[in-house]
Structures are given as C-alpha cells and as structure tokens.
C-alpha positions in Angstrom: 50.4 -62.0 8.9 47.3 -60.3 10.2 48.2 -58.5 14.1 45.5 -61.3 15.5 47.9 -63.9 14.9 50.3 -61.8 16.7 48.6 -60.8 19.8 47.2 -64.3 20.0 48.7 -65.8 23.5 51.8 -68.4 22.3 51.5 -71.8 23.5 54.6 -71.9 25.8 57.6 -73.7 25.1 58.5 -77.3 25.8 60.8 -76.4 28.1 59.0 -73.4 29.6 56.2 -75.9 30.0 58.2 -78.7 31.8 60.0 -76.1 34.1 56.4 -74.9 34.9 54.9 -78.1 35.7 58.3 -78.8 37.7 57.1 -76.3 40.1 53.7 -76.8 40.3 55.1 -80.9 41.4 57.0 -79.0 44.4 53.8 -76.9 45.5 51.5 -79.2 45.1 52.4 -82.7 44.4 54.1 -84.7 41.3 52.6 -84.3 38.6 52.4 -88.0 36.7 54.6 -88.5 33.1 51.0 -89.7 31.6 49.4 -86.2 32.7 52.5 -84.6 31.1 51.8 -86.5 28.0 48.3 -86.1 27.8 48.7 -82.1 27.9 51.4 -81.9 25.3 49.7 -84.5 22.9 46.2 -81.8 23.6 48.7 -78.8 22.4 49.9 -81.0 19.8 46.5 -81.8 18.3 45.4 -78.6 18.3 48.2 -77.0 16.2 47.8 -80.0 13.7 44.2 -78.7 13.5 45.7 -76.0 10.8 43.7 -72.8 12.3 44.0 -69.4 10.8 42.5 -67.3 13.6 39.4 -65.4 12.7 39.4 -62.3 15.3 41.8 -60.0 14.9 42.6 -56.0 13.8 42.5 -57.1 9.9 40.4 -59.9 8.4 42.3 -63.1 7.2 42.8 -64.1 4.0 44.4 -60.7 2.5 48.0 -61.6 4.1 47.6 -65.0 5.3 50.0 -66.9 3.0 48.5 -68.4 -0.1 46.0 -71.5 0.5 45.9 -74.3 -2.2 42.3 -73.9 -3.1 39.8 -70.7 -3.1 35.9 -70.1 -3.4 34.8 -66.4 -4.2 31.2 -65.8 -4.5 29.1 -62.4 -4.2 25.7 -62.3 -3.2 22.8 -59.6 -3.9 20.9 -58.7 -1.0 17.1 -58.9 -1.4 16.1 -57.4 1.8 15.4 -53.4 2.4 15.5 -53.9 6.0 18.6 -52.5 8.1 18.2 -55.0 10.5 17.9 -58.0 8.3 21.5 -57.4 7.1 23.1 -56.5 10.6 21.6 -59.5 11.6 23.3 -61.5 8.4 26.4 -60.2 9.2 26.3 -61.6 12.8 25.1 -64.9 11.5 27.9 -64.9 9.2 30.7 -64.2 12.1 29.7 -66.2 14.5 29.4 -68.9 11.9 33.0 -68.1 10.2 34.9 -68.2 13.6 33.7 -71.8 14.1 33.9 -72.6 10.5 37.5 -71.8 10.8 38.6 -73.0 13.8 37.2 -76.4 11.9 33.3 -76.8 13.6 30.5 -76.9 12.0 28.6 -73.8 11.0 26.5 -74.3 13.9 25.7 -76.5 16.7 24.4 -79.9 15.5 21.0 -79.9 18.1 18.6 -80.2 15.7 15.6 -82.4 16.0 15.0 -85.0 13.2 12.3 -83.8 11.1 14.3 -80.2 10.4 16.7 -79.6 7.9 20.6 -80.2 9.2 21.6 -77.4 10.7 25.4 -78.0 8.7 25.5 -79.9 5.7 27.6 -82.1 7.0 30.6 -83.0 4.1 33.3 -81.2 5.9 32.1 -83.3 9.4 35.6 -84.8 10.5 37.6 -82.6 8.4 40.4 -80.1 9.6 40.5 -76.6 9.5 42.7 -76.8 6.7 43.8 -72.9 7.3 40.4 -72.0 6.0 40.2 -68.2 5.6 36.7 -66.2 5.7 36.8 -62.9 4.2 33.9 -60.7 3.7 33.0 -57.2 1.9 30.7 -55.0 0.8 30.1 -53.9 -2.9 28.6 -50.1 -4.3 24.8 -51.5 -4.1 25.4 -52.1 -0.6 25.5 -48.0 -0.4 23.6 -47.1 -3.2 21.2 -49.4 -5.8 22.1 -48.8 -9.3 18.7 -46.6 -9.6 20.0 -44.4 -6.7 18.1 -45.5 -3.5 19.7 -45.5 -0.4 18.2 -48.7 1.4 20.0 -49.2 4.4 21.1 -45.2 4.8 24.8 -46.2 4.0 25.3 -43.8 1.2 26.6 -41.3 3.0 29.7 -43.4 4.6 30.5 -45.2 0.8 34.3 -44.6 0.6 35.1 -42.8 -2.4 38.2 -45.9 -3.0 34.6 -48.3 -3.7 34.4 -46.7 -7.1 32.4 -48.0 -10.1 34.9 -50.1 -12.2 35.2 -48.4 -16.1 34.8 -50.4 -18.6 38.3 -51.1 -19.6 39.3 -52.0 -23.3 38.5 -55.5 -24.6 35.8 -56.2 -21.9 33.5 -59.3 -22.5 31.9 -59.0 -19.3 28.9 -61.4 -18.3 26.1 -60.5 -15.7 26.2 -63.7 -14.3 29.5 -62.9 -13.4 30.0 -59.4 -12.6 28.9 -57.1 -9.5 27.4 -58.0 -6.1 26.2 -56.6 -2.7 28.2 -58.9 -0.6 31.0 -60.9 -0.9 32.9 -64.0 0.2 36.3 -64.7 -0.1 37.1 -68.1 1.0 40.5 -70.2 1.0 41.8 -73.2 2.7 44.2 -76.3 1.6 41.3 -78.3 0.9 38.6 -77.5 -1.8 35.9 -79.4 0.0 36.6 -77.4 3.9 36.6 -74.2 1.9 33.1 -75.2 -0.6 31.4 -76.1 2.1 32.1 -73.0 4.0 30.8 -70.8 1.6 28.1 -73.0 1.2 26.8 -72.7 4.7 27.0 -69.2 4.8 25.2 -69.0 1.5 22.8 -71.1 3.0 22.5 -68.8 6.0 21.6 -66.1 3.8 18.4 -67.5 2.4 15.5 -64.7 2.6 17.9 -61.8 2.7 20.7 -62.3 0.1 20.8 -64.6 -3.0 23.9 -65.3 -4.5 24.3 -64.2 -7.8 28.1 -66.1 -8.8 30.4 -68.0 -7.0 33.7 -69.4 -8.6 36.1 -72.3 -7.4 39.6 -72.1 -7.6 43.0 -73.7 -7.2 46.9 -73.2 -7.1 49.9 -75.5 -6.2 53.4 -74.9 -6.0 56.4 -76.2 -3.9 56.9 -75.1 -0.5 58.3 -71.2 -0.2 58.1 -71.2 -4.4 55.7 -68.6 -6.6 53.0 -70.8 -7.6 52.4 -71.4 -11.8 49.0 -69.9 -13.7 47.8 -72.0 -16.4 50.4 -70.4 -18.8 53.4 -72.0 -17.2 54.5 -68.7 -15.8 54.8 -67.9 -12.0 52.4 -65.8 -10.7 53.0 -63.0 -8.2 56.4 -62.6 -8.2 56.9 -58.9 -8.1 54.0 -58.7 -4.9 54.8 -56.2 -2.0 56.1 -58.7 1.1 53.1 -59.7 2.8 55.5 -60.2 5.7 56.6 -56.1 5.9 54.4 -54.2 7.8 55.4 -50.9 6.5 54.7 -52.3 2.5 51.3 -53.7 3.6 50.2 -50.3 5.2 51.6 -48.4 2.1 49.5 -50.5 -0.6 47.0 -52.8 1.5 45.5 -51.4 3.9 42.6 -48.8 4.1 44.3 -45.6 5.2 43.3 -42.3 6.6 42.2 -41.4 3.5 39.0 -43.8 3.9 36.3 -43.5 6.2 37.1 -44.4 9.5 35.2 -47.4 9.6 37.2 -48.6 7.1 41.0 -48.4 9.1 42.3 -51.7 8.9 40.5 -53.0 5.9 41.2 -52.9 2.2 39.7 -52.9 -1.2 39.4 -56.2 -3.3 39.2 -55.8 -7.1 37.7 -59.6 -8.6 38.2 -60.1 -12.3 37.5 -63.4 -14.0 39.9 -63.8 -16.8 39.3 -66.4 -19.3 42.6 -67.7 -21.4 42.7 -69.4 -24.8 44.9 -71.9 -23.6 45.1 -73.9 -26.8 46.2 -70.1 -28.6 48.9 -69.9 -26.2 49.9 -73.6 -26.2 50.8 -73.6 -29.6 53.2 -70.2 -29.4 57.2 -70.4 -29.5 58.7 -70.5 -25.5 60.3 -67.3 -26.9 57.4 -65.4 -27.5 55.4 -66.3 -24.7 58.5 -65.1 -22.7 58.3 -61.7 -24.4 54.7 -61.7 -23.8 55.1 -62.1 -20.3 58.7 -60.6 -19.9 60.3 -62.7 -18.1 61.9 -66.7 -18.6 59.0 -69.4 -18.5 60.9 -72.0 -16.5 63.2 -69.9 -13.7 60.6 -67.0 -13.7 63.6 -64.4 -13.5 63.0 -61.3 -15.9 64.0 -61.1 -19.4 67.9 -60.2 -19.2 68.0 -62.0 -15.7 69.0 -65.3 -14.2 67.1 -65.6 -11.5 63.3 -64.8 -10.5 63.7 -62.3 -7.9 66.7 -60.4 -9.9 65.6 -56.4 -10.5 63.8 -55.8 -13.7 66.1 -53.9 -15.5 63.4 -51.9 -18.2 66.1 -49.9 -19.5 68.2 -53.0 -20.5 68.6 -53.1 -24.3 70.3 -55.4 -27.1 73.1 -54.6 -29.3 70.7 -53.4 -31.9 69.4 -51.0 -29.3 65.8 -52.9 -28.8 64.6 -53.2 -25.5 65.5 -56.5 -23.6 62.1 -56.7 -22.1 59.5 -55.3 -25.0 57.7 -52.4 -24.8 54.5 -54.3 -24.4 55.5 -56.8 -22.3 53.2 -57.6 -19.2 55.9 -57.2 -16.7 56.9 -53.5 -18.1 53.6 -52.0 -18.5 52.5 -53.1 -14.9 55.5 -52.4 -13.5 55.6 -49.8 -10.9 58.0 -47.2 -12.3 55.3 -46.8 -15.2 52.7 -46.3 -13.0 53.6 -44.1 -10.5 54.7 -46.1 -8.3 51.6 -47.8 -8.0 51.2 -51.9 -6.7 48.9 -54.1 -5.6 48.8 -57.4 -3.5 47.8 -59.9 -5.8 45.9 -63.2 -4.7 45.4 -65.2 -8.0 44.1 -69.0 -8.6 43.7 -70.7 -11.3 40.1 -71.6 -12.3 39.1 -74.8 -14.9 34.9 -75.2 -15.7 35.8 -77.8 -18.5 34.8 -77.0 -21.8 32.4 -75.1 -23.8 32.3 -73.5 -27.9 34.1 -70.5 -27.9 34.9 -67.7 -30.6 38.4 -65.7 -30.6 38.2 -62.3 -30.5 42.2 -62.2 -32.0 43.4 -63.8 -35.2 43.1 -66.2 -35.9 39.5 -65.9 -34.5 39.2 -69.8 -33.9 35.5 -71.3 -33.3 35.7 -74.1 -31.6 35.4 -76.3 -28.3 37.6 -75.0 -26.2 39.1 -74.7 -22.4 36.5 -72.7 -20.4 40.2 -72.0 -17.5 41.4 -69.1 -16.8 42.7 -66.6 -13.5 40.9 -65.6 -10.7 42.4 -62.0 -10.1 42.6 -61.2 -6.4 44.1 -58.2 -6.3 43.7 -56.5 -2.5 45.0 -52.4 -2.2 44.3 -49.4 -0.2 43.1 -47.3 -3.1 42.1 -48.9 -6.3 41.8 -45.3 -8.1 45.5 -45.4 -7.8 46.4 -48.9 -7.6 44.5 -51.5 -10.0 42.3 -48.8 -12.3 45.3 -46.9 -13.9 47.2 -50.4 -13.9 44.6 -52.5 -15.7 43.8 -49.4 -17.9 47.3 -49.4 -19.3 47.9 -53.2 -19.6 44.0 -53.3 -21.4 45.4 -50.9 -24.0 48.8 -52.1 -24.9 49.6 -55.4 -23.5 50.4 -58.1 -25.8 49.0 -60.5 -23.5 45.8 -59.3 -24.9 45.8 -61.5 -27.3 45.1 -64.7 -25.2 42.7 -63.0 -22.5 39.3 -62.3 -22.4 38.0 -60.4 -19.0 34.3 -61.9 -18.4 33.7 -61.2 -14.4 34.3 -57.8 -12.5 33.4 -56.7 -9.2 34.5 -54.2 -6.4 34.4 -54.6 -3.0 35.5 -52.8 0.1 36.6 -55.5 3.1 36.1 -53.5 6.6 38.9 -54.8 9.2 38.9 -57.8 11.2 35.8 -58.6 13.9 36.7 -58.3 17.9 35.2 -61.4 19.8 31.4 -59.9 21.2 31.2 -57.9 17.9 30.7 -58.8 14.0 32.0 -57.7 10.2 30.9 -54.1 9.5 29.9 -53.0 13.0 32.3 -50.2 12.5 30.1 -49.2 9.2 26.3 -49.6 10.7 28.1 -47.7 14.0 29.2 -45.1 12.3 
C-alpha cells in the first residue's frame, strides 16, 4: 500500500471513541446515545464509501491491491504551449482527487444552456476504490522528429527508453505510443469509464486521445485472479505488501532523475490470444506451455501454487519437469538476472472480428478479438521488462497463441501533495 494510506490520520477506535466522548460528557455535559449514533453511522458511511486516497508519496494504483475492472488510455498532446499542459495536469488532479473520493469531476454549478460540467452516469455511485494513475510517455520530452516542445528533454530519464521491436510484433498505431497516459481501476467498470472519460473530456484543445482500452478480472477473495487461458495470473509477483521488494523492483530509484523518486515506469502491451487455438489443446500441453498445473496454479513438479519452482527438477528420463520453453522458466528470475517486475494484468474482450494465424495451422476465420492487458510497473525497464520480454519473444512456446498489437512506455512521477499537482516535480526541476 502506497505511504498515503499510511500517514492518513486512523479513524479512532470504537472504544477509544466512546472513552473520548465519556469525558467530553463530564466536562461539558452528556452527550445524547442519538448524537453517539449519528457520529459512528457518519464514520460508518464513509468507510463503506470504498476510497483509495489520492495524495500521497506514490500514486495509487501501482500497489493498491487489484481492482475488478481497468480503463487505460493514452493521449497525444496537441499543444506546444508549456503552460497549457501544466495547466492540464492541474485540471487533471484536482479532478482525480474528487473523482476518487466518489464526486463528480467538478462542481455541478452550471447554468442550463452549458454543457454538464460531469457527465453524470457515475452520479450516485461509490468510489468503488477507483484508482487514478497518470504518466508521461518519450514525446512528452522529445517528438519523434526531435523537437523539444516544452524544454523537457533534458530531464527524460534514460529508464523511459524507446521500446525495440521485439520478435513476432504485429503492432497497430491505433494502439501503440502516447504522450500522456491514464491508468484507471475501480470495482465497478462504469465509476472507472466515466472517470477516464471526464478527464479525457477535460483535455479537449490540448491533448486528444489516441487509444483507450477497457478491462476486467475476477477472482475469489485473497486468490490469484484467472487470464482468459484458465491459468492464474501473477503468481510469482514481488509482495506488494514488502516495502523493501517494492523499492528493489517498483519504485524509481536514485538512479532516475530526482523528479522521478517515488514513481515508476509502466510498460503497456496489448496481447491478443487465439483463444479458440488454445481451447482445443490437451490440459497437458497447455500446462507445459505455461509450466505450471491449470487448475491449482502450483508449478509443474508442485502441489501447490506458491510451492518454489524447482527449474532444475527432471524426469527419470532426464527431461526437464518444467520445459525448456516453458513461460514460467524463461521469465523466471534466475534466467534473467535476477530481474522482476510487478505485474497488473486484466483481461480484455472487443467481441469478434476476421482474423488470420500467424502459427500453423494459420486459421482464417471469425474469431475472439480478447486478450491481456499487460501492466507491468518496475524501477528500470532496461533491466526489468526489455531483457524479459526479449527472451520470452524468442523462445516461448506461448508464442504460438499470442499476438502483441499495443505497446507503450510511460514513466509515472510520484504521488501529488494536497496544494500541488502530477509532475510538478518535472516542470520544477
């Protein structure tokens, strides 16, 4: 959890509170059992108002635990003025801390013949834990033809590196790059569309957006949640819960600019799946595909999912228990230097569209347009996702049943202070 939640003042105890009130009935009169009830049901309904705080030394939605639904979107900026995107940025944060705390975008005063100031289809909705997260991509530093617009090039980290193209690569414009971005999650897919779209909306005149994507997961309570492969997703993730882990492969560290401290770099890939491919394989082979058992998630030569992967484990005929080319082995962090990243993956579905194979047996067909949205958050993605993804590109028989068609970069600055914004640190420095 981010350090905002835990310098955030703790609503006191029951009994701390009825001890206070206890006093205050000696000093200054009884206070009434309705007054006492009336307080505690306030308390009540405002931790059933599921809010994520938005201030705080790192943003949320890196390790606040896993909402049920996502939007990501990225947006290019169309502005060469300075000042127009400062002043985005402050639109956007004062907008996101109201947004989460479950208001609308903005005060509802306006007169009649204006547009609404909020859409209005999240009016009377919860917070749902909604999450705002925000970054910056390379043409927010630099444009592709080398101008510097807003005189940022100088303080680009080198971590915001231009993705290589990595082996097997289908990508789409439509679907690839951005200036800005917005990472939004909440347990409700409407509380977390409509917050993206209001800060989309905000935008207008300075930033367009150039792809947004919608996404969900479910899974029981304190479980690894399932892809659209049957498989549980994120097991082998660094505990969002230990501090030292999170500093180690999260967060920004003094290796970035200073601006940075506190932040981290997001890596978005949009993976399409040929789920009817993979439907019709054996349960064996998609569990040495993956490398690990398809219904307890442990790893191949295991019986449970968080059991040690054991890569050195082989049969009696001397073959590797968990194959060579196995997606658990090749990403594993013992093959790449010890390497890992925090990985924030939903599920995506768009219905269907024709699609050809680029694997035998190189189907054409109507087909699933679902996939992953690959979240994948790290202090350094030179050493964290680019070697990864550049092995598992190569060799991974997974390869067969994905197709990467969405990429971008971004780097996420820390968490906003009340009075201040996203970035200051950066248009500061």
């Amino acid at each position: 959890m981010s350090s905002e939640r835990d310098g955030k003042p703790q609503r006191p105890a029951r009994r701390s509170f009825l001890k206070a009130g206890g006093a205050a009935a000696v000093s200054a009169g009884a206070l009434s059992a309705s007054a006492i009830q009336a307080r505690e049901a306030a308390a009540a309904t405002t931790a059933a108002r599921n809010i994520e705080p938005f201030y705080g030394e790192h943003q949320g939605g890196i390790v606040t635990p896993q909402q049920s639904h996502a939007y990501v979107a990225a947006l290019d900026l169309t502005t060469d003025k300075r000042e127009d995107v400062i002043a985005l940025l402050k639109t956007w944060t004062d907008m996101a801390a109201r947004l989460t705390r479950g208001e609308p975008a903005v005060d509802l005063k306006e007169p009649d013949d204006k547009p609404a100031a909020d859409s209005g289809e999240a009016l009377g909705l919860d917070a749902s834990n909604l999450t705002l997260t925000f970054g910056f991509g390379p043409g927010m530093f630099t444009q592709s033809d080398g101008k510097d617009r807003y005189g940022l090039a100088k303080h680009r980290p080198p971590q915001l590196v231009d993705l290589p193209r990595f082996n097997g690569d289908q990508l789409l414009p439509a679907k690839t790059g951005g200036d800005l971005f917005i990472q939004g999650c909440a347990n409700d897919a409407q509380v977390v569309f409509h917050a993206v779209r209001q800060l989309a909306r905000a935008a207008y005149g300075r930033a367009q957006m150039r792809w947004g994507q919608a996404g969900f997961l479910s899974a029981p309570k304190g479980q690894t949640p399932r892809n659209l492969m049957g498989f549980k997703d994120g097991t082998s993730n660094p505990p969002m819960q230990d501090a030292a882990q999170m500093k180690k492969f999260v967060w920004a560290n003094e290796e970035s600019p200073v601006w940075m401290h506190g932040g981290t770099y997001t890596v978005v890939r949009r993976i399409r799946i040929t789920l009817e491919h993979w439907d019709q394989m054996e349960r064996g082979f998609q569990e040495s595909v993956i490398g690990r058992h398809k219904y307890s998630g442990a790893p191949l030569g295991g019986k449970h999912e968080t059991d040690p992967i054991d890569l050195d484990a082989a049969d009696k005929d001397g073959n590797s228990i968990i194959p060579d080319n196995s997606h658990v082995r090749l990403s594993n962090q013992a093959l790449n230097n010890g390497a890992q990243i925090l990985r924030r993956a939903y599920s995506y579905n768009e219905g269907t569209d024709f699609y050809i194979e680029r694997w035998p047996p190189w189907r054409q067909e109507t087909e699933y347009d679902a996939g992953l949205i690959f979240l994948a958050h790290q202090s350094d993605p030179r050493t964290g996702f680019i070697p990864i993804n550049d092995r598992l590109s190569k060799f991974d028989m997974m390869n067969q049943f994905t197709t990467h068609v969405g990429s971008a970069i971004f780097a996420c600055p820390p968490g906003a202070k009340p009075g201040s914004y996203i970035g200051a640190q950066l248009f500061e420095a």
